[in-house]
Structures are given as structure tokens and as C-alpha cells.
C-alpha positions in Angstrom: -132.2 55.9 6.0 -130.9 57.1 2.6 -128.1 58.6 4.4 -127.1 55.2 6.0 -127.4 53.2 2.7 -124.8 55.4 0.8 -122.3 55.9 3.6 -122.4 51.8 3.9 -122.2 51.7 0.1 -119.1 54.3 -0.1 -117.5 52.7 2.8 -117.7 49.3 1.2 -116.5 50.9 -2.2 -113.7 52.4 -0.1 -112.5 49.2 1.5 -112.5 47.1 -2.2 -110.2 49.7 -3.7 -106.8 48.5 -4.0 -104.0 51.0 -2.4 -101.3 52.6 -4.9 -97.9 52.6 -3.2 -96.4 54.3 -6.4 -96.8 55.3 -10.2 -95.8 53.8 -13.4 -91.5 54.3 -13.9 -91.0 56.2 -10.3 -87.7 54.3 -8.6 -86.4 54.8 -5.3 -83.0 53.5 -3.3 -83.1 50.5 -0.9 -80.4 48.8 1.0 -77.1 50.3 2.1 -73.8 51.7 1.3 -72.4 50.7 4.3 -69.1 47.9 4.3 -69.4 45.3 1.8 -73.0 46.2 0.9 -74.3 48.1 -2.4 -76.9 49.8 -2.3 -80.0 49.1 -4.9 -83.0 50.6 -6.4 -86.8 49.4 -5.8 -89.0 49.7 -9.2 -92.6 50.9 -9.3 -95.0 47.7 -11.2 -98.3 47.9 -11.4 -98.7 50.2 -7.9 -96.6 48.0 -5.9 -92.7 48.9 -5.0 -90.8 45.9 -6.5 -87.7 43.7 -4.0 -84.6 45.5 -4.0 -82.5 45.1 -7.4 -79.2 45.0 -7.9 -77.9 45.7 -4.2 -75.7 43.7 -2.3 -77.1 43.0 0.6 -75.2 41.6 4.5 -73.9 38.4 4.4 -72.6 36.5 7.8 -69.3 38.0 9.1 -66.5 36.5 8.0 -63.6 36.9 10.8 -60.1 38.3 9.8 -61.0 39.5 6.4 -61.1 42.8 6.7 -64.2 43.9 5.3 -67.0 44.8 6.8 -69.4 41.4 5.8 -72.5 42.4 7.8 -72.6 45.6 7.1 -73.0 47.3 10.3 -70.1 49.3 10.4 -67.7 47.1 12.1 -64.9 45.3 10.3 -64.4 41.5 12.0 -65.9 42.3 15.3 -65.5 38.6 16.1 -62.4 38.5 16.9 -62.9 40.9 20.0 -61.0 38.1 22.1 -58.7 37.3 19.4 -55.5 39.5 20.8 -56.7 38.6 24.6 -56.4 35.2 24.2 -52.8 35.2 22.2 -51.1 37.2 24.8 -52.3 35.1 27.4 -51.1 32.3 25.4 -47.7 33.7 25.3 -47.7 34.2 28.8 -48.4 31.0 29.6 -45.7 29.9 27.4 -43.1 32.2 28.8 -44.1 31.1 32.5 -43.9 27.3 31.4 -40.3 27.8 30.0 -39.2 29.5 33.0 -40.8 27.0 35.4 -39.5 24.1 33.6 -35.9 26.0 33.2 -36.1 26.3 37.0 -36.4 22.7 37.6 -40.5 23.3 38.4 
């Protein structure tokens, strides 16, 4: 019975004692170096890793910029299409002007 009253005691103890993540002045890196984002450094406060500071984090891809806004390695990926649909815009053109030269 003794037995049973301590090891509900310890485990109750156990469960009420808060977790340390880190120690007092310990740093570590966060976020990326990757396109247009910096990577940052997380702070240890009071046993709890802080939000990343001083990084620069993705941002919505901006087309035809040339830099790599999201961060994923890719520079403009939306404008996949982009050269499709100009040639085939000249095409069209070209076909047009013959077409219309030919009395189409």
C-alpha cells in the first residue's frame, strides 16, 4: 500500500514539473539560407526556445523577378507557361498575316 501511495505521489510530482527545452544563453539556427531567405537564430528564455530572430523568412513568389521569393529553390517557377504561350502567340500571328495576305 505504501508502495502505491509513493509511486502515485512521484508520478503526480513528475507530471507538474515543467519540461526544459534549453539553458540560460544557449542559441541555435532556424530558418533557411535558401533564395531570398536569411537564416536566423532561436534564443533560449526562461527554458523555452524563443520565434526565430532576425531571419528572413518566404514570402509569396513574385513572377519574373528573378529571385527566388519562396525559397524553395526555384527562381519564378510561375511562369512555367510563360514561353509556351508567347510562341504560340506568334504563331498565331504569323498564320493570321499569311492567311489574310492570301486573301483568307
Amino acid at each position: 500500500m505504501a508502495l502505491s501511495v509513493a509511486l502515485i505521489a512521484f508520478v503526480s510530482f513528475a507530471a507538474s514539473v515543467h519540461a526544459i527545452d534549453c539553458f540560460k544563453g544557449q542559441t541555435r539556427p532556424c530558418g533557411s539560407n535558401i533564395g531570398a531567405c536569411q537564416a536566423g537564430v532561436r534564443v533560449c528564455h526562461d527554458g523555452n526556445w524563443s520565434d526565430c530572430i532576425g531571419g528572413t523568412l518566404p514570402s509569396d513568389e513574385i513572377c519574373d523577378n528573378g529571385i527566388d521569393d519562396d525559397c524553395d529553390g526555384a527562381t519564378d517557377e510561375c511562369l512555367t507557361f510563360a514561353p509556351v504561350l508567347i510562341i504560340t502567340g506568334l504563331l498565331l500571328f504569323v498564320i493570321m498575316g499569311l492567311l489574310i495576305k492570301l486573301g483568307f
